[in-house]
C-alpha positions as a Markdown table, in Angstrom:
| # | Residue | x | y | z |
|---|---|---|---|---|
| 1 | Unk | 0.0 | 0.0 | 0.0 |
| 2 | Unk | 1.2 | 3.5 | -1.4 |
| 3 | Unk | 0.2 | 6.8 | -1.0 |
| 4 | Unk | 0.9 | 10.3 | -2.7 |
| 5 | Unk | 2.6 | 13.1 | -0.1 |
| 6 | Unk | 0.6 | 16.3 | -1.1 |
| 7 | Unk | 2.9 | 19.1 | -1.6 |
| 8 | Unk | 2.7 | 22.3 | 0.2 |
| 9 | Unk | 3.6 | 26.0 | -0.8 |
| 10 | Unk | 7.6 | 26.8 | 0.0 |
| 11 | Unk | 7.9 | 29.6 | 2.2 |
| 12 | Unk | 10.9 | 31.6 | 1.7 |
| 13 | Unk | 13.2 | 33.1 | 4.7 |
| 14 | Unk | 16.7 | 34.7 | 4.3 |
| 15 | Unk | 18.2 | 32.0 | 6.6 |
| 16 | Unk | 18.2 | 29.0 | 4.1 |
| 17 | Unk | 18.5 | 26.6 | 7.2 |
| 18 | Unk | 15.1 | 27.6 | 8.4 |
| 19 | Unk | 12.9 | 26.8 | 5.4 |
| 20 | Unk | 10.6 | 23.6 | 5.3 |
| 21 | Unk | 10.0 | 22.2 | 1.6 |
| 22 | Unk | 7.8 | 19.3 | 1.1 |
| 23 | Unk | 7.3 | 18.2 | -2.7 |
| 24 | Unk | 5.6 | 15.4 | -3.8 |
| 25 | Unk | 6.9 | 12.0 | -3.4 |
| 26 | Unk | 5.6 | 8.2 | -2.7 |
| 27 | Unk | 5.2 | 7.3 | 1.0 |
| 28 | Unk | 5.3 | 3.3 | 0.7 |
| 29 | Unk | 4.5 | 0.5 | 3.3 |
| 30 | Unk | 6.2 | -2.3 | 1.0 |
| 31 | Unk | 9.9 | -2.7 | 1.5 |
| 32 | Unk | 12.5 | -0.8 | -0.6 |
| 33 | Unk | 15.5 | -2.7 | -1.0 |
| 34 | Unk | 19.3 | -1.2 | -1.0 |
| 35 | Unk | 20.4 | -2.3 | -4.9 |
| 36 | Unk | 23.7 | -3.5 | -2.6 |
| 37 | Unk | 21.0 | -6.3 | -0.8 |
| 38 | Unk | 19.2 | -7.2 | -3.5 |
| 39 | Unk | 22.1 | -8.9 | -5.2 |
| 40 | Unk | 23.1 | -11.1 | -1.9 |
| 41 | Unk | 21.7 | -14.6 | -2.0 |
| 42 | Unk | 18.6 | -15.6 | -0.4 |
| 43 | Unk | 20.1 | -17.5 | 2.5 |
| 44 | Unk | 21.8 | -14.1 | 3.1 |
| 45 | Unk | 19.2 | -12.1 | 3.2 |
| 46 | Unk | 17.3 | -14.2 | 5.1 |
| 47 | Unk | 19.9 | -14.0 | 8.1 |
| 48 | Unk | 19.7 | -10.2 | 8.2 |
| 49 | Unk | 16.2 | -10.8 | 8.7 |
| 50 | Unk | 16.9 | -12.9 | 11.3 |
| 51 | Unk | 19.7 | -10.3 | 12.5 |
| 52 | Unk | 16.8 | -7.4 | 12.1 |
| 53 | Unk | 14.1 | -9.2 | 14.8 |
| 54 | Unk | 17.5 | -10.7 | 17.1 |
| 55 | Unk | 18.1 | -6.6 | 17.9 |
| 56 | Unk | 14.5 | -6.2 | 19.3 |
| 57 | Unk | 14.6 | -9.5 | 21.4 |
| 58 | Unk | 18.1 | -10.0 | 22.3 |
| 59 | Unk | 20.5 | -7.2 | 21.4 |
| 60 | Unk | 23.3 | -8.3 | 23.2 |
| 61 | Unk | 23.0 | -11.7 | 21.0 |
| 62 | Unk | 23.2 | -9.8 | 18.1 |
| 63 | Unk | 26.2 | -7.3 | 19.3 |
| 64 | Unk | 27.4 | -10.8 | 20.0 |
| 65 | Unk | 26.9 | -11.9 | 16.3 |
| 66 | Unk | 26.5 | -8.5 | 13.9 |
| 67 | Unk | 30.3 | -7.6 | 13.8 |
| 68 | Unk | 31.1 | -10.9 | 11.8 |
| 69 | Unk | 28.6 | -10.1 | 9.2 |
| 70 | Unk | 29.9 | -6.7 | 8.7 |
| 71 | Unk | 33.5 | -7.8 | 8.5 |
| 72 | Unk | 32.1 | -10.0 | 5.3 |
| 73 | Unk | 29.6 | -7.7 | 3.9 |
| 74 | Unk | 31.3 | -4.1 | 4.8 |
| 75 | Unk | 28.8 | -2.2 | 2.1 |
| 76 | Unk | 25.7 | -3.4 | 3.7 |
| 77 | Unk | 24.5 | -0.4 | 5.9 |
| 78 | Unk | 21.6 | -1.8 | 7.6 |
| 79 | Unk | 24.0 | -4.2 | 9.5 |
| 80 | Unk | 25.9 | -1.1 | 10.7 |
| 81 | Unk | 22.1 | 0.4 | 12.1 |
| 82 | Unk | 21.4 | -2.7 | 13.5 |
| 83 | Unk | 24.5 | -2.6 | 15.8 |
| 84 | Unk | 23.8 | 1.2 | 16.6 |
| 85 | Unk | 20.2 | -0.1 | 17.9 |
| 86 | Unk | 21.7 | -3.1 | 19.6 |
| 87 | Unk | 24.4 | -1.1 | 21.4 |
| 88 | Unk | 21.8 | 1.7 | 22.6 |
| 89 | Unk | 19.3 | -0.5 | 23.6 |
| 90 | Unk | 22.0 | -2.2 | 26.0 |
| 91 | Unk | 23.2 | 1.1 | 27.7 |
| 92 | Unk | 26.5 | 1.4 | 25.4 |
| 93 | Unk | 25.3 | 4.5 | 23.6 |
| 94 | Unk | 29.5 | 5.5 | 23.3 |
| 95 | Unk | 29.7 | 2.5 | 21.1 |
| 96 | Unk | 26.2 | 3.2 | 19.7 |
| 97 | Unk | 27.3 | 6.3 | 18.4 |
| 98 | Unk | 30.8 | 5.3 | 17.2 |
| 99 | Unk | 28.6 | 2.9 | 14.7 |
| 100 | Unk | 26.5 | 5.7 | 13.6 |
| 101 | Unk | 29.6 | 7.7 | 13.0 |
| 102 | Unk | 31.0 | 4.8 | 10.8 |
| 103 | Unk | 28.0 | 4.2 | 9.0 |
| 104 | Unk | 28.0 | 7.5 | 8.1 |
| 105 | Unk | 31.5 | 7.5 | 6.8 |
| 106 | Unk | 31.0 | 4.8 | 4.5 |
| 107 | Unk | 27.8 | 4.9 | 3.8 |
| 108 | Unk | 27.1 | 8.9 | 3.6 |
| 109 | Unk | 24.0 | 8.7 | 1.4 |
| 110 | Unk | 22.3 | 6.1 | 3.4 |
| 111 | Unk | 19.3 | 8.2 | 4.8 |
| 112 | Unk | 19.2 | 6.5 | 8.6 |
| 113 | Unk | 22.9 | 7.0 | 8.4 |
| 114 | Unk | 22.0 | 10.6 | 8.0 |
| 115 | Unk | 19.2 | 10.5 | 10.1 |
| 116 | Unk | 20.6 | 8.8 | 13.2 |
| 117 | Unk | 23.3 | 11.5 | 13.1 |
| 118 | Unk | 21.5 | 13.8 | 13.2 |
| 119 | Unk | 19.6 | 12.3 | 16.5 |
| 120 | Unk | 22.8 | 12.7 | 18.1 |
| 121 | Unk | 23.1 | 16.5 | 16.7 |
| 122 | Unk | 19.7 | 17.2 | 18.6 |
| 123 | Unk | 20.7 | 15.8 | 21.8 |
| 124 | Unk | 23.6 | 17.5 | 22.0 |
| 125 | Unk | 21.6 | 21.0 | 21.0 |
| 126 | Unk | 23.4 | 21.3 | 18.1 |
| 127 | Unk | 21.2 | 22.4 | 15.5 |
| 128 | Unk | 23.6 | 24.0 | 12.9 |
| 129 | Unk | 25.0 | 20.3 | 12.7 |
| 130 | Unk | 21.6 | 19.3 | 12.0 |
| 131 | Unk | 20.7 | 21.5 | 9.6 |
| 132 | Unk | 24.1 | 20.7 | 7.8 |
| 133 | Unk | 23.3 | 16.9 | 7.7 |
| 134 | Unk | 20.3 | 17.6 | 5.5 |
| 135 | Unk | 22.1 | 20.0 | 3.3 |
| 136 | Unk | 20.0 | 22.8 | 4.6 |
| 137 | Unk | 17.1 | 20.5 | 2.4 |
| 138 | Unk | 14.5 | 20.1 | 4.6 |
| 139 | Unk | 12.4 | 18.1 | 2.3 |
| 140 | Unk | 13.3 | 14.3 | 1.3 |
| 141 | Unk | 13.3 | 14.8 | -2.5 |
| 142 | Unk | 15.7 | 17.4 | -2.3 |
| 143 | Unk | 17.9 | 15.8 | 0.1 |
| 144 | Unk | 17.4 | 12.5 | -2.2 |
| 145 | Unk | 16.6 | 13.9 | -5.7 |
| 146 | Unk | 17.1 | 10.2 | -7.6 |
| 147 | Unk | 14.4 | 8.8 | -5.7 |
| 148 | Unk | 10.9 | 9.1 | -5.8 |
| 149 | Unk | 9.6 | 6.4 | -3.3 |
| 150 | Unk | 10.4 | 6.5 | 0.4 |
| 151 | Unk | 9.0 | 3.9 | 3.1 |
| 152 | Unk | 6.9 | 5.3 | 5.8 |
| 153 | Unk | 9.9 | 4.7 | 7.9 |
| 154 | Unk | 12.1 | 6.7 | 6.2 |
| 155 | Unk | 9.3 | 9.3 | 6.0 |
| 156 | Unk | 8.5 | 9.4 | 9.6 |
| 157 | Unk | 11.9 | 9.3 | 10.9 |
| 158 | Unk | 12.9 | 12.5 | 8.4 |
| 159 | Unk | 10.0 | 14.6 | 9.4 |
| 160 | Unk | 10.7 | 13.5 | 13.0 |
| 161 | Unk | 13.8 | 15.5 | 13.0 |
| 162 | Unk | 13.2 | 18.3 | 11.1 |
| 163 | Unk | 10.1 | 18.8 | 13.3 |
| 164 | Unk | 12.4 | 18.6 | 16.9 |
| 165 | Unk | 14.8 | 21.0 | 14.9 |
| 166 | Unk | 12.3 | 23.5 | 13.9 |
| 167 | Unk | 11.4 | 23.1 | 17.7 |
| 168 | Unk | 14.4 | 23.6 | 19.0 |
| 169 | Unk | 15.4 | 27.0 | 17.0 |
| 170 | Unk | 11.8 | 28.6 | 17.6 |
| 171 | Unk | 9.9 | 27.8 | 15.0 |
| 172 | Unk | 6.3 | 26.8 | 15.9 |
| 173 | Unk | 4.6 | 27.5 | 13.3 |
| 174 | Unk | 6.5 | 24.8 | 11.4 |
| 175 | Unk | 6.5 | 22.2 | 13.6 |
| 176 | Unk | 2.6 | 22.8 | 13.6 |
| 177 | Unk | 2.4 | 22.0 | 9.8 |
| 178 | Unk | 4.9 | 18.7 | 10.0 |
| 179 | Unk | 3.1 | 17.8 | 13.3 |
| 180 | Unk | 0.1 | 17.5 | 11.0 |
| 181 | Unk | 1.3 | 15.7 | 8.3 |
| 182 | Unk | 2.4 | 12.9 | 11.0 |
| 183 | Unk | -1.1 | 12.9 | 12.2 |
| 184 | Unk | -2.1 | 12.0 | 8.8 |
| 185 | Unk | 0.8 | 9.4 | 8.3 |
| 186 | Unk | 1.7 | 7.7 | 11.0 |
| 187 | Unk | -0.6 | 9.4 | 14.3 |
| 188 | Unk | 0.1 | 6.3 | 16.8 |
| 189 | Unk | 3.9 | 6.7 | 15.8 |
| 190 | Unk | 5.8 | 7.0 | 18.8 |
| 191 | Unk | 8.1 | 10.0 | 16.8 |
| 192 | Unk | 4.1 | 11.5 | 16.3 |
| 193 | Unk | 3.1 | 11.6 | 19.9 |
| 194 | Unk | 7.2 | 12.9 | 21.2 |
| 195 | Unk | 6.4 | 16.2 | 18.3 |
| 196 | Unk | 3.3 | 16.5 | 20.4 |
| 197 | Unk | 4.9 | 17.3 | 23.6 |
| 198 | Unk | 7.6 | 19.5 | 21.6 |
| 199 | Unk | 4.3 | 22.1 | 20.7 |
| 200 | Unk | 2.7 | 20.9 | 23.9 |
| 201 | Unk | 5.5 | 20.4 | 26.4 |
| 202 | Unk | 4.9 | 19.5 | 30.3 |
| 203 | Unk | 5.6 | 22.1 | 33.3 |
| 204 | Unk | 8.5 | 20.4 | 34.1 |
| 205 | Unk | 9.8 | 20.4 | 30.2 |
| 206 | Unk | 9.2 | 23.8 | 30.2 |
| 207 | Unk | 11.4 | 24.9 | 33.3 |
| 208 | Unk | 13.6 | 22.8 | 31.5 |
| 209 | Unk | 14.0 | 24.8 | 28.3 |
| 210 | Unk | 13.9 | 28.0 | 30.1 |
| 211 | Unk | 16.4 | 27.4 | 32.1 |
| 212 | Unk | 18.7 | 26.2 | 29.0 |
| 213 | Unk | 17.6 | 29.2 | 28.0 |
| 214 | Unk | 18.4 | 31.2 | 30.8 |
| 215 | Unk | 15.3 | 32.7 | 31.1 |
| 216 | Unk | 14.4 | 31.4 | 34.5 |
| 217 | Unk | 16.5 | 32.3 | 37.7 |
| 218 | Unk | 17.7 | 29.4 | 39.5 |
| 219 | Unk | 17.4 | 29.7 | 43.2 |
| 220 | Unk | 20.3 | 30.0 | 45.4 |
């Protein structure tokens, strides 16, 4: 199942790193194959498979088992993001991060490369680094201008990011319009509901962010 991303008007701003673009594109549920996996054999495949559901019930098996696939199949990036999930789901988010890193190195136009870079951009505040991995293209086709289809997952993680970036330099309005589009997408997403608390944050997230801020004295 397939649908058509509406496109919406570009707004123009004389900081190119603050301007949302969202052409038209295919949003996919059916898997989109790297043309690097699709010429392994089937037995192959079928153990990153395996590899893919071992992260989410046992991811220190698969840290266990992951680095002897990459050693043999080094241009295979998934295997790379698997390991990044693996270590961070087992506390080691150093080593987590190192794999993102080194996905990203040799793999640079792999978009959850990109993407899961960029995570680590946000929680360090560093949203010129952010903007940077996109290109200043805050629209997929853009950032990706051979391809025309993107899985949902791809989707929702991209406008997941831009969304917590437009938060995070001031940018409400914006987040407003991608916040909708993830309602229409994907509205029981878990990256849907965390944009939610960005335009509607807690009182306790907000004496967070004033106090980054420095807007809020802190008692002595």
């Amino acid at each position: 199942m397939s649908k058509k991303k509406r496109s919406m008007k570009r707004k123009s701003h004389p900081d190119r790193s603050e301007v949302l673009y969202v052409s038209e594109y295919e949003i996919t549920r059916e898997p989109i194959e790297d043309k690097r996996y699709r010429k392994l054999p089937r037995d192959v495949t079928d153990e990153f498979e395996r590899l893919h559901a071992l992260v989410q019930i046992d991811a220190r098996k698969a840290i266990g088992e992951l680095p002897q696939w990459i050693k043999r199949y080094p241009d295979i990036p998934m295997l790379y993001n698997y390991l990044s999930v693996a270590y961070a789901q087992t506390g080691a988010h150093r080593e987590a991060e190192q794999m993102i890193l080194e996905n990203l190195r040799r793999n640079p136009e792999y978009l959850f490369a990109r993407l899961n870079y960029a995570e680590i951009c946000l929680a360090r505040g560093d949203y010129q680094a952010v903007a940077e991995t996109r290109d200043h293209k805050f629209d997929l086709k853009l950032l990706c201008p051979h391809r025309k289809r993107f899985h949902i997952s791809e989707f929702v993680g991209f406008m997941s990011v831009i969304g917590r970036y437009f938060a995070g330099i001031g940018k409400r309005e914006t987040v407003e319009k991608i916040y909708e589009v993830l309602q229409q997408v994907a509205p029981h997403d878990v990256a849907t509901r965390q944009l939610h608390s960005e335009l509607h944050p807690g009182a306790l997230q907000r004496i967070a962010r004033q106090l980054l801020k420095g807007t809020l004295a802190v008692p002595k």
